[in-house]
PDB file with SEQRES, HELIX, SHEET and CRYST1 records, atoms N, CA, C and O in Angstrom:
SEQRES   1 A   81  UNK UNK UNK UNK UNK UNK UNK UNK UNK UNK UNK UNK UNK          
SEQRES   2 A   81  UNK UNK UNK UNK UNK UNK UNK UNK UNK UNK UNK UNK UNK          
SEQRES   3 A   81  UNK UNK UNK UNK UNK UNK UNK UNK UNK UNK UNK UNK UNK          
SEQRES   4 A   81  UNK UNK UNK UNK UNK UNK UNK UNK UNK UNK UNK UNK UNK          
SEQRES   5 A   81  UNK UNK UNK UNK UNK UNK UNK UNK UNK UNK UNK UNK UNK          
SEQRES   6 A   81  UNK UNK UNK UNK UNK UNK UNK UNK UNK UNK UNK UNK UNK          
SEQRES   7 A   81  UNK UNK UNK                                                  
HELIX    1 AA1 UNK A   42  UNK A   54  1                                  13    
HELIX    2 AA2 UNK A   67  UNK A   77  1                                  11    
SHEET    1 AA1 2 UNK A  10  UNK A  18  0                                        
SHEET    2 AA1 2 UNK A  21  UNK A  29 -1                                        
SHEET    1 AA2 2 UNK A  33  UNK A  38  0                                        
SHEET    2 AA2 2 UNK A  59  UNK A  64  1                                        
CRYST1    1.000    1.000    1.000  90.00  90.00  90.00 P 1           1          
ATOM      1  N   UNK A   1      21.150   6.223   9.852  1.00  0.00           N  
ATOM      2  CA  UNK A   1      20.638   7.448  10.429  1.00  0.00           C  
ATOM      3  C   UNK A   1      19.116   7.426  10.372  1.00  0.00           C  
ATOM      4  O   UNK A   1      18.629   7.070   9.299  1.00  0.00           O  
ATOM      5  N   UNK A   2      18.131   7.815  11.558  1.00  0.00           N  
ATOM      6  CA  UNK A   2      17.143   7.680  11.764  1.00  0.00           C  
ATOM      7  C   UNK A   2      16.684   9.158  11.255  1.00  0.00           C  
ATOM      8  O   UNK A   2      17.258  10.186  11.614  1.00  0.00           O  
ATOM      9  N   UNK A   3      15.234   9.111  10.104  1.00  0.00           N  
ATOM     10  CA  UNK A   3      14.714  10.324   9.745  1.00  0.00           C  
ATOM     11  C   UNK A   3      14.355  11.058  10.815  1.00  0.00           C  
ATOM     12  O   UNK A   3      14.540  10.440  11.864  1.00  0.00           O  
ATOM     13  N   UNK A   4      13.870  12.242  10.965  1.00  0.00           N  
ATOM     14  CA  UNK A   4      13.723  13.546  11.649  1.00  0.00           C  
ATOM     15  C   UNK A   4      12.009  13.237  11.754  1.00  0.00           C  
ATOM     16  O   UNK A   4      11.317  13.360  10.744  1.00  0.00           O  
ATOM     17  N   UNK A   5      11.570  12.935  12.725  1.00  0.00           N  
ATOM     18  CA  UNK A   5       9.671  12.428  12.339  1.00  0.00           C  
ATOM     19  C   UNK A   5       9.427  13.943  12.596  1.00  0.00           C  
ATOM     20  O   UNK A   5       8.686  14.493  11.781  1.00  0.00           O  
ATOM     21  N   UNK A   6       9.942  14.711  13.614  1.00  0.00           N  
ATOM     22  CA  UNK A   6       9.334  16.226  13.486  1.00  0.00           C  
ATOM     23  C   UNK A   6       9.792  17.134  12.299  1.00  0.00           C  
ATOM     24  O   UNK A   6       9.430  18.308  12.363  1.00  0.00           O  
ATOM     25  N   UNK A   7      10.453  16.789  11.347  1.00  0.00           N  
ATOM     26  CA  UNK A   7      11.097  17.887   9.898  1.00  0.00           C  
ATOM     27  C   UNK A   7       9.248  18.290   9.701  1.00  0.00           C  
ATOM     28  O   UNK A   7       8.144  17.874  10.053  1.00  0.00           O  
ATOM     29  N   UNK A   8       9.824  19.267   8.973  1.00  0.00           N  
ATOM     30  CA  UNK A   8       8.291  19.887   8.561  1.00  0.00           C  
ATOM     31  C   UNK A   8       7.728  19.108   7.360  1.00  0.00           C  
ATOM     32  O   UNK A   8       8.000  17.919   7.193  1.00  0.00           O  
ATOM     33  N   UNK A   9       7.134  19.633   6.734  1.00  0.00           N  
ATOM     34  CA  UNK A   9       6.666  18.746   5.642  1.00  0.00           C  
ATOM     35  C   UNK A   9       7.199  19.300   4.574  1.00  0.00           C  
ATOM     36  O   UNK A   9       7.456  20.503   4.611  1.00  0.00           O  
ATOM     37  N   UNK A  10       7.573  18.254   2.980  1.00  0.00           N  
ATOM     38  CA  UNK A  10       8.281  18.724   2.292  1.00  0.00           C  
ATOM     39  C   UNK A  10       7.177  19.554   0.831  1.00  0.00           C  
ATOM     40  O   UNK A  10       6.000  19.221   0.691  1.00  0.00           O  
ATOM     41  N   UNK A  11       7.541  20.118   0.336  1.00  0.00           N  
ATOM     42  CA  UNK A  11       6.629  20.287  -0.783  1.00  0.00           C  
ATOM     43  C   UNK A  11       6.944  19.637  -2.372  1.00  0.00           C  
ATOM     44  O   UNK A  11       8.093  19.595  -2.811  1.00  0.00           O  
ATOM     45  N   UNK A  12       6.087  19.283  -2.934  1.00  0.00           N  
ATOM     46  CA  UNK A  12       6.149  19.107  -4.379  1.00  0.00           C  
ATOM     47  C   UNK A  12       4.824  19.855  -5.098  1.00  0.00           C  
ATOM     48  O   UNK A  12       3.724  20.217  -4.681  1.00  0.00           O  
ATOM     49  N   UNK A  13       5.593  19.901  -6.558  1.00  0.00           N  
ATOM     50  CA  UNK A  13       4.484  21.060  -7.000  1.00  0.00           C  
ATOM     51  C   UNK A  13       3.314  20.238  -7.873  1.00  0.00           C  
ATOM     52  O   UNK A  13       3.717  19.080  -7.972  1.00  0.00           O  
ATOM     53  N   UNK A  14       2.270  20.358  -8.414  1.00  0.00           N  
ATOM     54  CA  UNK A  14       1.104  19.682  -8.991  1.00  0.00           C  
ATOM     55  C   UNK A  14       1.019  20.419 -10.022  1.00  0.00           C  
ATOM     56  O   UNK A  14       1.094  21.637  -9.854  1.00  0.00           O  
ATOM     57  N   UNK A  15       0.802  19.764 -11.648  1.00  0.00           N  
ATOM     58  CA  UNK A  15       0.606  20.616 -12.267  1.00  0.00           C  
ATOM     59  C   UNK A  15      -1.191  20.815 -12.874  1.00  0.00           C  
ATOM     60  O   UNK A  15      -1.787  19.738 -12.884  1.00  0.00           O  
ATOM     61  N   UNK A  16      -1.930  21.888 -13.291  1.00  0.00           N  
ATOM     62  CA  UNK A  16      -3.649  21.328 -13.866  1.00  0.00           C  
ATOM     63  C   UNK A  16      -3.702  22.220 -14.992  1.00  0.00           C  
ATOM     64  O   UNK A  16      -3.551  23.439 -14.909  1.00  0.00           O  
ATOM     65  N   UNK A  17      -3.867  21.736 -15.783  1.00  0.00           N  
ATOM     66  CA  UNK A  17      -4.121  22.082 -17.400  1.00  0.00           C  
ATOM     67  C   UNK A  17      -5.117  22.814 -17.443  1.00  0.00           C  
ATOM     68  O   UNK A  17      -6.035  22.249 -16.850  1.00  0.00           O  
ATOM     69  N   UNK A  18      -5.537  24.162 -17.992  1.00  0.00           N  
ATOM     70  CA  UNK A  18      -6.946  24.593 -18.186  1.00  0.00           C  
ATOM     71  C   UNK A  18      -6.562  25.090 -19.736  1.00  0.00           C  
ATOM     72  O   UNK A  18      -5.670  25.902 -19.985  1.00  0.00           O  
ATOM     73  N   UNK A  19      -7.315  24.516 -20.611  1.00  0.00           N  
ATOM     74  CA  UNK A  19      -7.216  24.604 -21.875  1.00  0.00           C  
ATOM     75  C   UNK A  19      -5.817  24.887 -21.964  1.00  0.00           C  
ATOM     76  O   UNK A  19      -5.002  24.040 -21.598  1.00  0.00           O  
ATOM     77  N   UNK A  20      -5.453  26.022 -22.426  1.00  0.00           N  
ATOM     78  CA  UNK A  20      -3.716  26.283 -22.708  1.00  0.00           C  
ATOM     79  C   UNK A  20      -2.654  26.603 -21.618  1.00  0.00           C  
ATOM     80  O   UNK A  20      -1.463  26.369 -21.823  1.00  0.00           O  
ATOM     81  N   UNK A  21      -3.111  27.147 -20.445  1.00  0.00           N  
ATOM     82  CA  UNK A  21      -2.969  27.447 -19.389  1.00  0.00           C  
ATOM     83  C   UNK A  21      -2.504  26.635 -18.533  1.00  0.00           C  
ATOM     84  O   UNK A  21      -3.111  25.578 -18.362  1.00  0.00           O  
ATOM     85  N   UNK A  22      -1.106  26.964 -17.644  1.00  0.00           N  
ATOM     86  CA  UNK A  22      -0.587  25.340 -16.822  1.00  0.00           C  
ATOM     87  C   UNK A  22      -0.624  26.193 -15.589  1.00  0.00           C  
ATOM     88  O   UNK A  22       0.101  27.150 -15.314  1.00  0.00           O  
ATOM     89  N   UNK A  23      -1.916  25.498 -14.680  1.00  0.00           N  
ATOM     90  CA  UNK A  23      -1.231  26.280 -13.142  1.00  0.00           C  
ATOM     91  C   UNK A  23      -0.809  25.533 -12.472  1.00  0.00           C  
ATOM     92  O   UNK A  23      -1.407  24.457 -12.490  1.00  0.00           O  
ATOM     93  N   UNK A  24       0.417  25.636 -11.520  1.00  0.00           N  
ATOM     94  CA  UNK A  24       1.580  24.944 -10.521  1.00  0.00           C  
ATOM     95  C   UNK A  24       0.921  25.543  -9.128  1.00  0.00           C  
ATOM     96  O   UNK A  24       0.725  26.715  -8.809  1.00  0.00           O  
ATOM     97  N   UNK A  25       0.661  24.363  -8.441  1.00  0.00           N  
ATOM     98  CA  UNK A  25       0.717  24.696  -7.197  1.00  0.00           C  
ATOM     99  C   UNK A  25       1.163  24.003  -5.985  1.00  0.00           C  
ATOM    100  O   UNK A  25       1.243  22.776  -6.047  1.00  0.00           O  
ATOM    101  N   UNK A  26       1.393  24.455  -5.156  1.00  0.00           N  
ATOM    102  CA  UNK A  26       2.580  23.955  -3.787  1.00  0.00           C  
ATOM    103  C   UNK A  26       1.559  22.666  -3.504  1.00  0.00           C  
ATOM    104  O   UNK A  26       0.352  22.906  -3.498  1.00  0.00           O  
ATOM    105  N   UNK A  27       1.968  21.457  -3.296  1.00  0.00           N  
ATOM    106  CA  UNK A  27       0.929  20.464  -2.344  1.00  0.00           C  
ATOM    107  C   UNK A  27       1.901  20.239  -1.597  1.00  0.00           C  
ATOM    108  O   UNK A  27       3.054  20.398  -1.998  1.00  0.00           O  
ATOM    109  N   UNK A  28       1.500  19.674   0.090  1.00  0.00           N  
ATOM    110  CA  UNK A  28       2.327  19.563   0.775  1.00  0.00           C  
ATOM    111  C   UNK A  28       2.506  18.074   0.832  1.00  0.00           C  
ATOM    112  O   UNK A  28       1.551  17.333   0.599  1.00  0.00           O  
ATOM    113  N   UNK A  29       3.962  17.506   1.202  1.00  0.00           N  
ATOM    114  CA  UNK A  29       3.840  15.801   1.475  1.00  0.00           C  
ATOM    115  C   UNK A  29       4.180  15.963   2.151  1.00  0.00           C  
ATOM    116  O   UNK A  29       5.075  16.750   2.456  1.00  0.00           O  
ATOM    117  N   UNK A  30       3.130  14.708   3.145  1.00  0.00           N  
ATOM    118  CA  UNK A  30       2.884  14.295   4.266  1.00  0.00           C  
ATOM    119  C   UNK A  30       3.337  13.191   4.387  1.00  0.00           C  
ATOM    120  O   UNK A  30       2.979  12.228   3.710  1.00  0.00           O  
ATOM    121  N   UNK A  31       4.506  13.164   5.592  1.00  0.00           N  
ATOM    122  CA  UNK A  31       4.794  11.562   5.638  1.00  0.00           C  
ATOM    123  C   UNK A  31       3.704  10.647   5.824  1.00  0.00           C  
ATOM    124  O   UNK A  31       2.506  10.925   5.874  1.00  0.00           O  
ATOM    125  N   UNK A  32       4.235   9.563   5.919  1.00  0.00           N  
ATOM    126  CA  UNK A  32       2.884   8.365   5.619  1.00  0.00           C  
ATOM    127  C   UNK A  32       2.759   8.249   7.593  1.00  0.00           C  
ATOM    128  O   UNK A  32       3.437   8.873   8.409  1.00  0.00           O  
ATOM    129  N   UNK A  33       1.499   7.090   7.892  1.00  0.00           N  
ATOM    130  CA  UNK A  33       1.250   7.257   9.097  1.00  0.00           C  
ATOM    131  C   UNK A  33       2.011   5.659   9.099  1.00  0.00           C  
ATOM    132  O   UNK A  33       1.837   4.790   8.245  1.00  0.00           O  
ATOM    133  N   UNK A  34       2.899   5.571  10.334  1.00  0.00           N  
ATOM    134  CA  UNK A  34       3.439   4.201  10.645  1.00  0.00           C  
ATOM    135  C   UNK A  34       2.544   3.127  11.557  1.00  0.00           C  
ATOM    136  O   UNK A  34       2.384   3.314  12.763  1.00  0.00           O  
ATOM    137  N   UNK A  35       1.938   1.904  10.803  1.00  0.00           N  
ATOM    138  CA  UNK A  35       1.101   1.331  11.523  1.00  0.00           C  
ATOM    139  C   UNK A  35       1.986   0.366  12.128  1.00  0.00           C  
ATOM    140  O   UNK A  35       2.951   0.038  11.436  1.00  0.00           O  
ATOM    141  N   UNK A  36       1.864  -0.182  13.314  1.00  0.00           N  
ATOM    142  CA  UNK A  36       2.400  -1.190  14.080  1.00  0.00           C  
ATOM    143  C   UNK A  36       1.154  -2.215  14.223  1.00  0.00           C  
ATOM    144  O   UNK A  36       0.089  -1.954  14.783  1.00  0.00           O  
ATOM    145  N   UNK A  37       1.462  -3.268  13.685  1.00  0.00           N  
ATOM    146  CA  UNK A  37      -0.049  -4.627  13.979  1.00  0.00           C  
ATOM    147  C   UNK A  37       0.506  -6.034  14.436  1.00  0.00           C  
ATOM    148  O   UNK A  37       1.234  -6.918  13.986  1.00  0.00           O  
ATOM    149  N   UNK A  38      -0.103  -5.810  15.376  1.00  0.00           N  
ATOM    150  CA  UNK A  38       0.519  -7.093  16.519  1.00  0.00           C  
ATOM    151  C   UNK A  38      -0.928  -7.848  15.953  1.00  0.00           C  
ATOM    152  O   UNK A  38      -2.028  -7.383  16.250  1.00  0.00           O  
ATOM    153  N   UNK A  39      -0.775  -9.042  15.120  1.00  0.00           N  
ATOM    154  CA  UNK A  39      -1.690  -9.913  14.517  1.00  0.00           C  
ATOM    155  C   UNK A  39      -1.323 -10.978  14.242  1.00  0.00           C  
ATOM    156  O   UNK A  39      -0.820 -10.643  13.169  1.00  0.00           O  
ATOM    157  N   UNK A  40      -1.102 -12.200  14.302  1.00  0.00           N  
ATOM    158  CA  UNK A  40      -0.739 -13.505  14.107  1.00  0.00           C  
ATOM    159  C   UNK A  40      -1.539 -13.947  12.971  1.00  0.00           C  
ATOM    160  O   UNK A  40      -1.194 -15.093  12.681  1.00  0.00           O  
ATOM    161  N   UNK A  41      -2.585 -13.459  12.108  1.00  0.00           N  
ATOM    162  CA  UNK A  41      -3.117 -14.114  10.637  1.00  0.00           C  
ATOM    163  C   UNK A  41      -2.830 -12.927   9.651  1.00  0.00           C  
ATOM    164  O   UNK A  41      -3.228 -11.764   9.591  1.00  0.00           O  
ATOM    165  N   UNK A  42      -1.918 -13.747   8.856  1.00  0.00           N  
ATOM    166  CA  UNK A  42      -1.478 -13.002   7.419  1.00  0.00           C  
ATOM    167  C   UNK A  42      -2.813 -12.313   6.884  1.00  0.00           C  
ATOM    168  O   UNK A  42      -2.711 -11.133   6.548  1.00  0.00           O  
ATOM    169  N   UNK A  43      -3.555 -12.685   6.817  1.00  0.00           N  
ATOM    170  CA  UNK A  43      -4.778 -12.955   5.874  1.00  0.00           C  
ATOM    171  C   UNK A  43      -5.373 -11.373   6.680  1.00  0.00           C  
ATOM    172  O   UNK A  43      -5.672 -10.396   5.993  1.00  0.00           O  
ATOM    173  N   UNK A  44      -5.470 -11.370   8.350  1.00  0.00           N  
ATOM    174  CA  UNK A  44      -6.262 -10.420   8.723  1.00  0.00           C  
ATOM    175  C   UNK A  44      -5.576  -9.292   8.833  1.00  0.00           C  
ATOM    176  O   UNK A  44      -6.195  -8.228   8.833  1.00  0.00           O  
ATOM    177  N   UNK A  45      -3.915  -9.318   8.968  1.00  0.00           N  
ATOM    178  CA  UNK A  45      -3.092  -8.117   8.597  1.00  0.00           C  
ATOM    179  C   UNK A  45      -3.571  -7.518   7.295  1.00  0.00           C  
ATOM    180  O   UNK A  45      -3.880  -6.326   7.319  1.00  0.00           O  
ATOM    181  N   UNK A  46      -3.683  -8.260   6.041  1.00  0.00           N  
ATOM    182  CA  UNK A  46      -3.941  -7.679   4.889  1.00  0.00           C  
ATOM    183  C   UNK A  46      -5.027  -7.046   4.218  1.00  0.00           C  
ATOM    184  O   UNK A  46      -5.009  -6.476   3.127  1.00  0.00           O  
ATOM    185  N   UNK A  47      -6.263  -7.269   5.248  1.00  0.00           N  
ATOM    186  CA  UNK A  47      -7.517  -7.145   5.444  1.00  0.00           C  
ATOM    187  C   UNK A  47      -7.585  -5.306   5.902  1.00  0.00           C  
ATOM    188  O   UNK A  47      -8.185  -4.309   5.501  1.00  0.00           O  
ATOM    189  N   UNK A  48      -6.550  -5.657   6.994  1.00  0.00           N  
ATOM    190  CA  UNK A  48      -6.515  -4.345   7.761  1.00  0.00           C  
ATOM    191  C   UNK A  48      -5.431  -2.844   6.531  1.00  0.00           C  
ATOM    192  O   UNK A  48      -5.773  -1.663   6.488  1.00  0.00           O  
ATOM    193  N   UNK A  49      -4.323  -3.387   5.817  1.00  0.00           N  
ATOM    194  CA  UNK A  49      -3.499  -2.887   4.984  1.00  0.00           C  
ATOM    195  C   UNK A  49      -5.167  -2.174   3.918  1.00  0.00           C  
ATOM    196  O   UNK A  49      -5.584  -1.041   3.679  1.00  0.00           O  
ATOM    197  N   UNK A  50      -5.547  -3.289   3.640  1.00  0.00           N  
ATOM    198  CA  UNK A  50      -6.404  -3.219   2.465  1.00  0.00           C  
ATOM    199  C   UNK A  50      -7.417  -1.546   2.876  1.00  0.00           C  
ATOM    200  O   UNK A  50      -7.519  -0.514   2.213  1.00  0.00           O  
ATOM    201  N   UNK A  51      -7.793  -1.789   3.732  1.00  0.00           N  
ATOM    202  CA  UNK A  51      -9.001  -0.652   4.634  1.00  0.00           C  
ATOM    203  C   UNK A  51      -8.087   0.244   4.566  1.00  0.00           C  
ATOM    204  O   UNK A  51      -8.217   1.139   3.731  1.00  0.00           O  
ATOM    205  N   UNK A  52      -7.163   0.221   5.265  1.00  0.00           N  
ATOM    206  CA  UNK A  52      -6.419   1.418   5.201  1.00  0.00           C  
ATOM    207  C   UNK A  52      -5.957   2.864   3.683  1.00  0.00           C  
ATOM    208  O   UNK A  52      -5.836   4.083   3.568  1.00  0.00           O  
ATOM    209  N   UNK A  53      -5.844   1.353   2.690  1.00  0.00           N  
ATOM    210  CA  UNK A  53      -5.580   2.088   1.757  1.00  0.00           C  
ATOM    211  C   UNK A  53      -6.995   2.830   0.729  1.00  0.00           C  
ATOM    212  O   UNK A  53      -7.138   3.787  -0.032  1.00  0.00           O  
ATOM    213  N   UNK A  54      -8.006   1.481   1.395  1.00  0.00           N  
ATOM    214  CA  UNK A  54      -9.218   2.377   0.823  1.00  0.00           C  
ATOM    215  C   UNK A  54      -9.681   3.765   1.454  1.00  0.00           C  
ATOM    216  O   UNK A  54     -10.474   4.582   0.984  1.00  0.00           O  
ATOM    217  N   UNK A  55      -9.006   3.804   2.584  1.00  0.00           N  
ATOM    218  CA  UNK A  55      -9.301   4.895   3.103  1.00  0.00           C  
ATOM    219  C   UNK A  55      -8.649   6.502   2.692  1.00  0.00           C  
ATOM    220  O   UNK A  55      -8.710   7.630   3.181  1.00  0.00           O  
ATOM    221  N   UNK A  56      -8.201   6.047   1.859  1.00  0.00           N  
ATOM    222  CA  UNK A  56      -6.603   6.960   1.356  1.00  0.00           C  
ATOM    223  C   UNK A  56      -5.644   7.462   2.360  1.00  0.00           C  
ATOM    224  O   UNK A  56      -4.975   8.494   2.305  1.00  0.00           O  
ATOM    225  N   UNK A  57      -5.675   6.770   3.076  1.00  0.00           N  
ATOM    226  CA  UNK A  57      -4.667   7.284   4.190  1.00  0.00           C  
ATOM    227  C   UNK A  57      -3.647   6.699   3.917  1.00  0.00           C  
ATOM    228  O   UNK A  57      -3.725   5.473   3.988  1.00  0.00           O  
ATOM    229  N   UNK A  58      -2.130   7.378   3.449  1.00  0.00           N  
ATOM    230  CA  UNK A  58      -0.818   7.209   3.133  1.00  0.00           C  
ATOM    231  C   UNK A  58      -0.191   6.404   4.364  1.00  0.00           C  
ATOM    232  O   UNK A  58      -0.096   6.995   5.440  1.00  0.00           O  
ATOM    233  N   UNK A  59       0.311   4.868   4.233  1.00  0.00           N  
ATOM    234  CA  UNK A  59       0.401   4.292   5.629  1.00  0.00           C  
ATOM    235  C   UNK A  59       1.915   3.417   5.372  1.00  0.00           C  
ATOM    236  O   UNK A  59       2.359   3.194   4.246  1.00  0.00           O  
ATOM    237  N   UNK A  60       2.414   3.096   6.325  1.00  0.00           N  
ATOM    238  CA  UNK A  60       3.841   2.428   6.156  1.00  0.00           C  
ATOM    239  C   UNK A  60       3.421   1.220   7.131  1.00  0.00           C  
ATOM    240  O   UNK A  60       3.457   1.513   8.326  1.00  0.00           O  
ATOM    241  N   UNK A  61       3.037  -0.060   6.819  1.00  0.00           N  
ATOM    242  CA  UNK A  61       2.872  -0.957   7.998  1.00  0.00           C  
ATOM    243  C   UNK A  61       3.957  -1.735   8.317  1.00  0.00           C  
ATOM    244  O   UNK A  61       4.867  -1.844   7.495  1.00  0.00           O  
ATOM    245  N   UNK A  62       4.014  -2.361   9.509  1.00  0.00           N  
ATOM    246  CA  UNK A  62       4.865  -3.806  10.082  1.00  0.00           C  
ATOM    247  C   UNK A  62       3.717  -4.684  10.704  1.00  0.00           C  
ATOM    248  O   UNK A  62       2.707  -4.294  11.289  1.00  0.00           O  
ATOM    249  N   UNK A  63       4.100  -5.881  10.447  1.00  0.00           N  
ATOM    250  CA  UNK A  63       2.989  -6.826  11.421  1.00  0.00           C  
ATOM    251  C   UNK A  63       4.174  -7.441  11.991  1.00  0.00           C  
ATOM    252  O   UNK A  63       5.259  -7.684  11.463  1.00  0.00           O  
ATOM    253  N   UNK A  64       3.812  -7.618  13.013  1.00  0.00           N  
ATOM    254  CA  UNK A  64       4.686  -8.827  14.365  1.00  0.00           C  
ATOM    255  C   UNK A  64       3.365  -9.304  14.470  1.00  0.00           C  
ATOM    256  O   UNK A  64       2.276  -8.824  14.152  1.00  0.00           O  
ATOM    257  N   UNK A  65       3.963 -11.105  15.357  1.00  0.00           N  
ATOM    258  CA  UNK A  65       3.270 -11.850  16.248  1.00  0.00           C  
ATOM    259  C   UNK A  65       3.410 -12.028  17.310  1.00  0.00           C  
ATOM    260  O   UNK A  65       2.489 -12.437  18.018  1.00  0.00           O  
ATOM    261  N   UNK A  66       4.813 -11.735  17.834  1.00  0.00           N  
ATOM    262  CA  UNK A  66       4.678 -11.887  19.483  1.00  0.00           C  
ATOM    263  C   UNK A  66       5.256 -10.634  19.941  1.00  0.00           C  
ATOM    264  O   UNK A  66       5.549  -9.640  19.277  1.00  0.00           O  
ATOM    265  N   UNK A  67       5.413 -10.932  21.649  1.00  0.00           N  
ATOM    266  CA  UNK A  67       5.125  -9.670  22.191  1.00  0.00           C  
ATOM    267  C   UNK A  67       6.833  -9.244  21.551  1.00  0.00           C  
ATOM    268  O   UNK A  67       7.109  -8.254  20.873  1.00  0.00           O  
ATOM    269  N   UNK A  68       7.730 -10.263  21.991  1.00  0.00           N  
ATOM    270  CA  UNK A  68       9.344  -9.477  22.113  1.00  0.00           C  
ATOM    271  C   UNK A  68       9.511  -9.238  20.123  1.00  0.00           C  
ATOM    272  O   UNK A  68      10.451  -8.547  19.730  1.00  0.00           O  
ATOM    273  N   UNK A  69       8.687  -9.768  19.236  1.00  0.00           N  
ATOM    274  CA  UNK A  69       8.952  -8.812  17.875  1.00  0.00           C  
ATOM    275  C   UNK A  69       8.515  -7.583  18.061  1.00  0.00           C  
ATOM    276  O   UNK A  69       9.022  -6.590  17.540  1.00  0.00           O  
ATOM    277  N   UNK A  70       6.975  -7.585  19.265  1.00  0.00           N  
ATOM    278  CA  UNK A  70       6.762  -6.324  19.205  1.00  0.00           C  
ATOM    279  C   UNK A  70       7.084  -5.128  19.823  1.00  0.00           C  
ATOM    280  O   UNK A  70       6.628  -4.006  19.601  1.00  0.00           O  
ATOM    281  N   UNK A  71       7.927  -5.490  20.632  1.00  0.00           N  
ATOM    282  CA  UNK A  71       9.152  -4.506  21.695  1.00  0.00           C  
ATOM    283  C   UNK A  71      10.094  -4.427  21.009  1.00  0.00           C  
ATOM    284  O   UNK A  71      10.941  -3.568  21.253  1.00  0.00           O  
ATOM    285  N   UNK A  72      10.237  -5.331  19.905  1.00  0.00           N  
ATOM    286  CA  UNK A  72      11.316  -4.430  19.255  1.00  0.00           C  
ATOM    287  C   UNK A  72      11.318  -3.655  17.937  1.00  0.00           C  
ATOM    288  O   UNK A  72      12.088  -2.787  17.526  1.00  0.00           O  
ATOM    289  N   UNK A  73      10.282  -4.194  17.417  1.00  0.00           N  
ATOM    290  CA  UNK A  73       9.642  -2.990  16.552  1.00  0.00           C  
ATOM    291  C   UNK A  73       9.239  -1.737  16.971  1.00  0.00           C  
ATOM    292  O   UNK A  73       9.587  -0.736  16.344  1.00  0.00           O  
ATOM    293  N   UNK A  74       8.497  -1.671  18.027  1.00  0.00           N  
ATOM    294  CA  UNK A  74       8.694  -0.475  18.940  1.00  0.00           C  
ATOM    295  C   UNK A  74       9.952   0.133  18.766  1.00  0.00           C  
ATOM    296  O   UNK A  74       9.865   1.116  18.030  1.00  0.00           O  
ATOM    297  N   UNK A  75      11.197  -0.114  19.215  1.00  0.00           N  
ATOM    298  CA  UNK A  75      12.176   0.614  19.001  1.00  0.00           C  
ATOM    299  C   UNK A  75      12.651   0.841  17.643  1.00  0.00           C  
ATOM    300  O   UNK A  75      13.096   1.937  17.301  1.00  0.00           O  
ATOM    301  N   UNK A  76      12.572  -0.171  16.850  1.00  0.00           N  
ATOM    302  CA  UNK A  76      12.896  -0.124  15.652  1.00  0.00           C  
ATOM    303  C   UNK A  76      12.281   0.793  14.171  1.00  0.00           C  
ATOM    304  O   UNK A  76      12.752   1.529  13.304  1.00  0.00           O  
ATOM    305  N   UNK A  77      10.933   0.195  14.553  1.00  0.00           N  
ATOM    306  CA  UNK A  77      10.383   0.604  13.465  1.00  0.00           C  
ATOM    307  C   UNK A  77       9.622   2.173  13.888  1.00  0.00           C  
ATOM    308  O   UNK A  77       9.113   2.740  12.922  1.00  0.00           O  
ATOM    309  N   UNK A  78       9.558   2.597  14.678  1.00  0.00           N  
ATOM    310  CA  UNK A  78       8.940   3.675  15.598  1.00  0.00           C  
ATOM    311  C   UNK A  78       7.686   4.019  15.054  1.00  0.00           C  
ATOM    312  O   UNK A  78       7.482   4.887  14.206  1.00  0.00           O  
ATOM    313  N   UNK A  79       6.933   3.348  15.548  1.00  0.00           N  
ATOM    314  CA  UNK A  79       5.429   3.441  14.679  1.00  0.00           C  
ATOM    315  C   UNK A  79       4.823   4.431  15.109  1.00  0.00           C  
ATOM    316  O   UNK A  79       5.253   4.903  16.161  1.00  0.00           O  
ATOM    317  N   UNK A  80       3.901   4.937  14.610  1.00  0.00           N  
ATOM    318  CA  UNK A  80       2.988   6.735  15.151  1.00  0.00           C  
ATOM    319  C   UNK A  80       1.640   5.922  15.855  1.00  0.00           C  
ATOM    320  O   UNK A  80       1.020   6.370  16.820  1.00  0.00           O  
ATOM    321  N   UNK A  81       1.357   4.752  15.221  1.00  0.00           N  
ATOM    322  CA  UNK A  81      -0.113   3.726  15.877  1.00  0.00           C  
ATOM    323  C   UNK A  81       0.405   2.356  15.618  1.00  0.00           C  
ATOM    324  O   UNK A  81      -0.274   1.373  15.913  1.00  0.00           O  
TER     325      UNK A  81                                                      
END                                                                             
């Protein structure tokens, strides 16, 4: 069964200590962004993974090398970029 990419977003709660004091608050999770990378060097896929995560952007990647892995990752993997 394929997830729901439009469900809303789910919540989990955060907790922050102030001296004795515990405040809880709603953060929302955000699914991750699905990268699709049509790249033939391991090395420059990981380059690109790497940026991404310095960027803090929550990301789910696939790399293909040719076009028909990448028509079918298209269907498969349903990437957002």
């Amino acid at each position: 069964m394929m997830p729901d990419r439009n469900a809303p977003a789910r919540q989990r709660t955060r907790e922050y200590r102030l001296g004795s004091a515990v405040l809880s608050v709603a953060v929302p999770v955000t699914r991750p962004v699905r990268v699709l990378m049509l790249e033939d060097s391991e090395a420059d896929a990981e380059l690109i993974r790497h940026e991404l995560v310095r960027s803090g952007l929550v990301t789910v990647t696939e790399r293909v090398e040719t076009e028909r892995e990448f028509a079918s990752a298209i269907k498969d993997f349903l990437p957002d970029v």
